[in-house]
VONU-254908 format. One line per field, with one value per residue: residue number from 1; residue in three letters; x, z, y of N, C-alpha, C in turn. Coordinates in nm, 4 decimals. Layout:
% residues N
n NUM  ...
res ALA  ...
n.u X  ...
n.w Z  ...
n.v Y  ...
ca.u X  ...
ca.w Z  ...
ca.v Y  ...
c.u X  ...
c.w Z  ...
c.v Y  ...
//
This chain:
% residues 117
n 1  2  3  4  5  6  7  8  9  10  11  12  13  14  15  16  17  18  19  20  21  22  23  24  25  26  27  28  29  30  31  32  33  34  35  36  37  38  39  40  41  42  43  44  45  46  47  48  49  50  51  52  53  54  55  56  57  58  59  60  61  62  63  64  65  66  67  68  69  70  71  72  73  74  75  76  77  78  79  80  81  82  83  84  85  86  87  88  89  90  91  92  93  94  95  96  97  98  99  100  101  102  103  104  105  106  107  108  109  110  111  112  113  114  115  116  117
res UNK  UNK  UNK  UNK  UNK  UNK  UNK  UNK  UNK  UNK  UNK  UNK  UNK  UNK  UNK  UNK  UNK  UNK  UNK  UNK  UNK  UNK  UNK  UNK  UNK  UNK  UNK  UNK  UNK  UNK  UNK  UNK  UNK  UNK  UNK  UNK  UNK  UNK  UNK  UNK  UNK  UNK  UNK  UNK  UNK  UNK  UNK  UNK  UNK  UNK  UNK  UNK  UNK  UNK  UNK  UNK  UNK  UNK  UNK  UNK  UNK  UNK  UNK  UNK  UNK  UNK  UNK  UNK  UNK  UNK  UNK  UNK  UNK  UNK  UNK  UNK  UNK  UNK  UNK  UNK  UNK  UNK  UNK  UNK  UNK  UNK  UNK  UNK  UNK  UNK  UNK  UNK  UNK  UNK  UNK  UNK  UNK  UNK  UNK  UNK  UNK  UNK  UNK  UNK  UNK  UNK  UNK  UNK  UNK  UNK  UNK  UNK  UNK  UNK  UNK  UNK  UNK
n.u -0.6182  -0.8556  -0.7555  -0.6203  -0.8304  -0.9314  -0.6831  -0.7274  -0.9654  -1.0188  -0.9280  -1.1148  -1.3706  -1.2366  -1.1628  -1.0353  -0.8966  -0.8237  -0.5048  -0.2697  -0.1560  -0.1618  -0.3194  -0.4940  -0.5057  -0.8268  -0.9377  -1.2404  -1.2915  -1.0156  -0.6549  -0.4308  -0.2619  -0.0652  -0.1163  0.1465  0.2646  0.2148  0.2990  0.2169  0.1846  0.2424  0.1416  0.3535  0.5176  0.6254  0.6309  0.5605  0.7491  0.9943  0.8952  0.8878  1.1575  1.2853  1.1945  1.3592  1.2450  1.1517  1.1023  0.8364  0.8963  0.9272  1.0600  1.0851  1.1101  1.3687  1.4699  1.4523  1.1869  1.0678  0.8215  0.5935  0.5231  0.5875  0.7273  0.5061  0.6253  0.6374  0.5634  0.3210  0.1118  -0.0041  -0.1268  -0.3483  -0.3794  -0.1728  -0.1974  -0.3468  -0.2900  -0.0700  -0.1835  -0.3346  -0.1265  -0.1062  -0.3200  -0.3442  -0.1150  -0.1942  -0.4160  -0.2875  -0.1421  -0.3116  -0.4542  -0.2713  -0.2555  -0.5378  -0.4764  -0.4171  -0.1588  -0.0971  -0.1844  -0.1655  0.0329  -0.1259  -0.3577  -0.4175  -0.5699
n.w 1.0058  0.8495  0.6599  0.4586  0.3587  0.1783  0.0772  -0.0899  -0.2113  -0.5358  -0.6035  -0.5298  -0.2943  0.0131  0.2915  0.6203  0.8702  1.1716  1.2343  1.4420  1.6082  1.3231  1.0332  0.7839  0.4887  0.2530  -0.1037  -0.2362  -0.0544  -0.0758  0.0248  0.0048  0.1007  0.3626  0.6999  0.9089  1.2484  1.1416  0.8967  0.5525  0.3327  0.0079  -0.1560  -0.3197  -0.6058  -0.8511  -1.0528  -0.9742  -0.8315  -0.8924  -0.9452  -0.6729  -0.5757  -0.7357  -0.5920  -0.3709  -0.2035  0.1327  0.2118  0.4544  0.7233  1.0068  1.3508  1.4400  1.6560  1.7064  1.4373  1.0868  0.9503  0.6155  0.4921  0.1745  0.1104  0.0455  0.1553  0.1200  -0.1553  -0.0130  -0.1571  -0.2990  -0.1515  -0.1461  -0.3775  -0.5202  -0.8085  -0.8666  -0.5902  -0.6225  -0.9091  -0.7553  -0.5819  -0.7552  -0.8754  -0.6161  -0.5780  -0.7935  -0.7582  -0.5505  -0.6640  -0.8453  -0.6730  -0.5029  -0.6968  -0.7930  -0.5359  -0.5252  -0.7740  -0.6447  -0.5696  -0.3073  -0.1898  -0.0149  -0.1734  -0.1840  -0.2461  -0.4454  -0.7837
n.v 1.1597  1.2375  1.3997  1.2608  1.0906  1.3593  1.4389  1.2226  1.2233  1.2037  0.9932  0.8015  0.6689  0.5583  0.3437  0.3029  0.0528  0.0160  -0.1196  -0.2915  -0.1230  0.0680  0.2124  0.0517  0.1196  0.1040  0.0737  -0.0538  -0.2455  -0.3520  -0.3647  -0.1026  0.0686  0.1837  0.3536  0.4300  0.5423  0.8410  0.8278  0.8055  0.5015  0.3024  0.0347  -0.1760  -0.3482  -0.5552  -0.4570  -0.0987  -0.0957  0.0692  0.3464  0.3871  0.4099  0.5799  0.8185  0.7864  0.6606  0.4797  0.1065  0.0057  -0.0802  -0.3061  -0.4432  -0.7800  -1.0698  -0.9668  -0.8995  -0.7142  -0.6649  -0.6434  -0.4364  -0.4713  -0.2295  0.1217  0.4263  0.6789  0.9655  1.3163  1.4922  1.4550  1.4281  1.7025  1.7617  1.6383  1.5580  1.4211  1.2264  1.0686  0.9436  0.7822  0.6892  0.4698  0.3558  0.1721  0.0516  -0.1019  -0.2066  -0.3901  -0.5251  -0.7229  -0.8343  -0.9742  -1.1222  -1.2954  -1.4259  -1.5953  -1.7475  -1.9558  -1.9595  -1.8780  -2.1447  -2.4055  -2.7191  -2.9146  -2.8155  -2.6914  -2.6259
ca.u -0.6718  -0.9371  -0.7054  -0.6411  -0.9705  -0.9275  -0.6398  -0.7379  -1.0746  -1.0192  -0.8879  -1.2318  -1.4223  -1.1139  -1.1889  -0.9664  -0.8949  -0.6896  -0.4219  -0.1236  -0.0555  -0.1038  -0.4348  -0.4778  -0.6207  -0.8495  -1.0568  -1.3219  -1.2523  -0.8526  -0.5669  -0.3374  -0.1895  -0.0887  -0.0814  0.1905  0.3767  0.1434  0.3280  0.1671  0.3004  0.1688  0.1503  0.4397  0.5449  0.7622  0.5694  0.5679  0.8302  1.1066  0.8980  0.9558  1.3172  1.3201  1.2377  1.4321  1.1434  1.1985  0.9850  0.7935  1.0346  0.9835  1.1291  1.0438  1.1957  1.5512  1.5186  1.4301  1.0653  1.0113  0.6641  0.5887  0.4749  0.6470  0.6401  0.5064  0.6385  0.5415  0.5076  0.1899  0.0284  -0.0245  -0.1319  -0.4658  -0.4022  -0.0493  -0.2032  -0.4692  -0.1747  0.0479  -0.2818  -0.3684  -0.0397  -0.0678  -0.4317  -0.2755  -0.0225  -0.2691  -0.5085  -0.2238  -0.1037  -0.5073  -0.5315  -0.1877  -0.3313  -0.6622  -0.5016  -0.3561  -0.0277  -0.1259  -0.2528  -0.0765  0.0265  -0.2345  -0.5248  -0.4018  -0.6019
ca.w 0.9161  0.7846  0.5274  0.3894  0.2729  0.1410  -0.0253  -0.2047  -0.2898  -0.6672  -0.6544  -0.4933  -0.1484  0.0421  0.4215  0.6887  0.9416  1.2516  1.2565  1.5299  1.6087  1.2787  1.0190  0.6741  0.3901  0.1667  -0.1433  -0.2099  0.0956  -0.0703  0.1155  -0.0847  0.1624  0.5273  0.7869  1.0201  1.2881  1.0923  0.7615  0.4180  0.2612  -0.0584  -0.2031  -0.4211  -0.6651  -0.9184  -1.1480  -0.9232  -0.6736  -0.9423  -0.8868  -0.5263  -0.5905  -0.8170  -0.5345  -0.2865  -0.0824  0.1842  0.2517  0.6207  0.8182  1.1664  1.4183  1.4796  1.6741  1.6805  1.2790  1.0308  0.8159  0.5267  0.3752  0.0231  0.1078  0.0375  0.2003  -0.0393  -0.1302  0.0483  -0.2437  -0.3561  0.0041  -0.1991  -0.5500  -0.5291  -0.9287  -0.8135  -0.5299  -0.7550  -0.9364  -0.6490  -0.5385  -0.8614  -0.8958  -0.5333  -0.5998  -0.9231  -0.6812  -0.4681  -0.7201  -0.8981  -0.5545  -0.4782  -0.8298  -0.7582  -0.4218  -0.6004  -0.9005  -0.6288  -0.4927  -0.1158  -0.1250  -0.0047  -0.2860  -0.2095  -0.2666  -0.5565  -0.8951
ca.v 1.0588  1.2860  1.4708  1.1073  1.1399  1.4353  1.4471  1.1105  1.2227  1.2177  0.8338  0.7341  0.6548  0.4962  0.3395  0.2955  -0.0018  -0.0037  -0.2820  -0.3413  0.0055  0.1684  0.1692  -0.0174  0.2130  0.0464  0.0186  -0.2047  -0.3627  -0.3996  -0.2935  -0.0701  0.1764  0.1888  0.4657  0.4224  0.6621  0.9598  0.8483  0.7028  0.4229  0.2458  -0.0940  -0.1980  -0.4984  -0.5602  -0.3436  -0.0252  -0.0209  0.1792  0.4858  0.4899  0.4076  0.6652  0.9376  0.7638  0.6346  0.3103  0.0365  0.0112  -0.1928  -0.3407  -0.5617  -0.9041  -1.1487  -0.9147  -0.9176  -0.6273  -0.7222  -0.5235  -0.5175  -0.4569  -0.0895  0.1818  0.5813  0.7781  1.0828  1.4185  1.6422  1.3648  1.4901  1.8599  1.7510  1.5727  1.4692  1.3454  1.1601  0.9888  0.8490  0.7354  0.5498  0.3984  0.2987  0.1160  0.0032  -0.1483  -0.3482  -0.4636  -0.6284  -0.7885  -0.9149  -1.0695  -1.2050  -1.3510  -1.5105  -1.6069  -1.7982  -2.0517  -1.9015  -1.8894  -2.2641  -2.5793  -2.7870  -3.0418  -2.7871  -2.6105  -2.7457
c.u -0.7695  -0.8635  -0.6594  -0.7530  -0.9995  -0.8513  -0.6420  -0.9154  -1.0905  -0.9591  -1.0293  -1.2625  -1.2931  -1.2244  -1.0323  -0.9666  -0.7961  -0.6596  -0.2815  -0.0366  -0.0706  -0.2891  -0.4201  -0.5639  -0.6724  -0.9738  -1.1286  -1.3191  -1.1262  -0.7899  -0.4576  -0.2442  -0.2192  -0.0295  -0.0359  0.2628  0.3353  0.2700  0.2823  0.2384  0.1960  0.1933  0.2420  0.4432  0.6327  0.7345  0.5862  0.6811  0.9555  1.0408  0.9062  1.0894  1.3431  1.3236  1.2904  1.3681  1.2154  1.0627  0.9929  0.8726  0.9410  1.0040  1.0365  1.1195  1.3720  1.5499  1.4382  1.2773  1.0273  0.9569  0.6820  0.5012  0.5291  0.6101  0.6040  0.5459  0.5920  0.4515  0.3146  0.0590  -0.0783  -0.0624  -0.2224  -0.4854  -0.2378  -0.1005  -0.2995  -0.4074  -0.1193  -0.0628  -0.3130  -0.3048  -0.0562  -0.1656  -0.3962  -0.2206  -0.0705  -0.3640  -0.3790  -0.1977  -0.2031  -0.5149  -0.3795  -0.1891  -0.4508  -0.6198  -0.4022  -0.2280  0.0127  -0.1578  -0.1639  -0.0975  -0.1114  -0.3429  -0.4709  -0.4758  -0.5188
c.w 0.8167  0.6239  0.3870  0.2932  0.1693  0.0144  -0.1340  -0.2441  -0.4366  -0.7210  -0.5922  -0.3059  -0.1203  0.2244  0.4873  0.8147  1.0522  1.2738  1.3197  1.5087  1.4984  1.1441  0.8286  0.5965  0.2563  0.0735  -0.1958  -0.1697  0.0128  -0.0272  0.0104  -0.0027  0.3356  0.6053  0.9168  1.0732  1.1862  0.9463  0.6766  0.3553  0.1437  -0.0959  -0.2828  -0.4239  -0.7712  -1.0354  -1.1064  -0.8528  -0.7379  -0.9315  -0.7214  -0.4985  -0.6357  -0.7210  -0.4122  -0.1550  -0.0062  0.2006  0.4287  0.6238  0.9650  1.2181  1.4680  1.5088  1.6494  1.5419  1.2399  0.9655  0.7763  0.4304  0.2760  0.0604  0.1392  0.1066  0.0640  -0.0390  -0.0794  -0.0352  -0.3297  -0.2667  -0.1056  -0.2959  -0.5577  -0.6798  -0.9295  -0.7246  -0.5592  -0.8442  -0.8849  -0.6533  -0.5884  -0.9019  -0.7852  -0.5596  -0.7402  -0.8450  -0.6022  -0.5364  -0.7903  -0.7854  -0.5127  -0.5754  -0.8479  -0.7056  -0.5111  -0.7135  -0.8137  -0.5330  -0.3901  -0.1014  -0.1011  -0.1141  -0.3146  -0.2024  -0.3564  -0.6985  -0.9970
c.v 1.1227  1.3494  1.3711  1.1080  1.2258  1.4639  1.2938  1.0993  1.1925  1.0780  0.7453  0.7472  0.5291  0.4564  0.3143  0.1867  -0.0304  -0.1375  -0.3016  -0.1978  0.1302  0.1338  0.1378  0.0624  0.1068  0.0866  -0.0513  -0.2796  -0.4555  -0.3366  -0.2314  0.0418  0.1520  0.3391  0.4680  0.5418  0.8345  0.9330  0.7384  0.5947  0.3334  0.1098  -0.0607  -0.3126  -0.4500  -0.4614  -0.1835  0.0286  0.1050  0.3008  0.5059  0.4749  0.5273  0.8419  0.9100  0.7552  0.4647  0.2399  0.0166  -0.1295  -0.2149  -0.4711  -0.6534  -0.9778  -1.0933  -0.8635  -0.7987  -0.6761  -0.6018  -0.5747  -0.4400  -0.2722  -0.0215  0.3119  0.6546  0.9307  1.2107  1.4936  1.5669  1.4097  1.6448  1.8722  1.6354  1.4694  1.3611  1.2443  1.0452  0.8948  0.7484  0.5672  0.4481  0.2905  0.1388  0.0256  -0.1217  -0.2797  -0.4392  -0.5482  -0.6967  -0.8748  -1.0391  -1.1468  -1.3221  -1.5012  -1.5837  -1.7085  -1.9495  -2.0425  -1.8990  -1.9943  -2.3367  -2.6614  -2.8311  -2.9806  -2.6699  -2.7553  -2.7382
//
């Protein structure tokens, strides 16, 4: 977990929270990256996700109830691990997906009709 740190020094102070097995990377107390099974994965949306198409990344999958669930976070590529101004990107990118996602939530989106104004 420490190299996490490390190699995303140059995208900011990041924390880390363990959640069901695997730990939620965040900053300013937002979630933009998860660390499952010792591999990275970042936030994606409709804005982002063609670059991890583009290097033929998947999104974190697992089983529920028999069935497949795949969250909006993608693996991120390795070669991003080795390239501190590459991984500053990746993040930015994810950090990007994650406030769009909040401001999403936030403008109403997550409420029950009858408490949306």
């Amino acid at each position: 977990m420490d190299y996490l740190h490390e190699v995303l020094a140059d995208f900011g102070p990041i924390t880390t929270r363990r959640m069901f097995g695997a730990h939620g990377i965040y900053r300013d107390g937002l979630m933009f990256g998860l660390l499952a099974q010792g591999r990275l994965y970042l936030k994606t949306d409709a804005l982002n996700q063609a670059e991890f198409v583009a290097v033929h990344s998947e999104p974190f999958t697992f089983e529920q109830r028999g069935k497949p669930v795949k969250l909006s976070y993608w693996l991120a590529p390795e070669f991003i691990l080795d390239d501190r101004a590459l991984a500053k990107a990746w993040a930015q990118s994810a950090f990007d997906a994650a406030l769009r996602s909040q401001e999403a939530k936030d403008k109403g989106g997550s409420k029950p009709p009858w408490r949306r104004a």
